[in-house]
Steps between C-alpha positions, in 0.01 A plus 500: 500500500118603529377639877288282675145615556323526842147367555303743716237321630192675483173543778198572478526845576802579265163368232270709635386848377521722832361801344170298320208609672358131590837487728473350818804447703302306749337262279769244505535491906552136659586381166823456392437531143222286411213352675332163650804249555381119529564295771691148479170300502353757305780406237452118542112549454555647155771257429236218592244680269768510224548112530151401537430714136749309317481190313720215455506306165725192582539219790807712628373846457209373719736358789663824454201747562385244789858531692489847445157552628560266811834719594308811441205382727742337757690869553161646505379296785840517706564722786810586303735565827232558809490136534527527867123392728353460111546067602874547310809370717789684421796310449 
């Protein structure tokens, strides 16, 4: 039978060159590994942006795009789960 290979999972640093002169071991600080991370709403804007840009050909593609829009919009506009003195009445 054939031995079973491990995956090494690789960093950043394991990539990186430490002895290149444009090394900077403090570059990456406060990031783990990449940079800006979206929020949610930041993620539901560009989700809304995606659905406005598209177009629908037929009667149901259009009732598609316009549910998908309203449930986009509708998360957009909720308090998600601070509902609490927003006018909400938790049940």
């Amino acid at each position: 039978m054939g031995k079973k290979k491990i995956k090494i999972k690789k960093s950043w640093k394991d990539l990186v060159d430490v002895n290149h002169p444009s090394y900077n071991p403090d570059h990456m600080k406060g990031f783990s590994g990449g940079g800006h991370v979206n929020t949610r709403r930041e993620n539901r804007l560009e989700e809304l942006g995606r659905v406005d840009a598209e177009k629908a050909y037929t009667k149901k593609g259009k009732r598609n795009l316009k549910a998908e829009k309203k449930r986009i919009v509708k998360e957009i506009s909720s308090r998600g789960i601070a509902k609490r003195g927003h006018g909400k009445e938790i049940k």
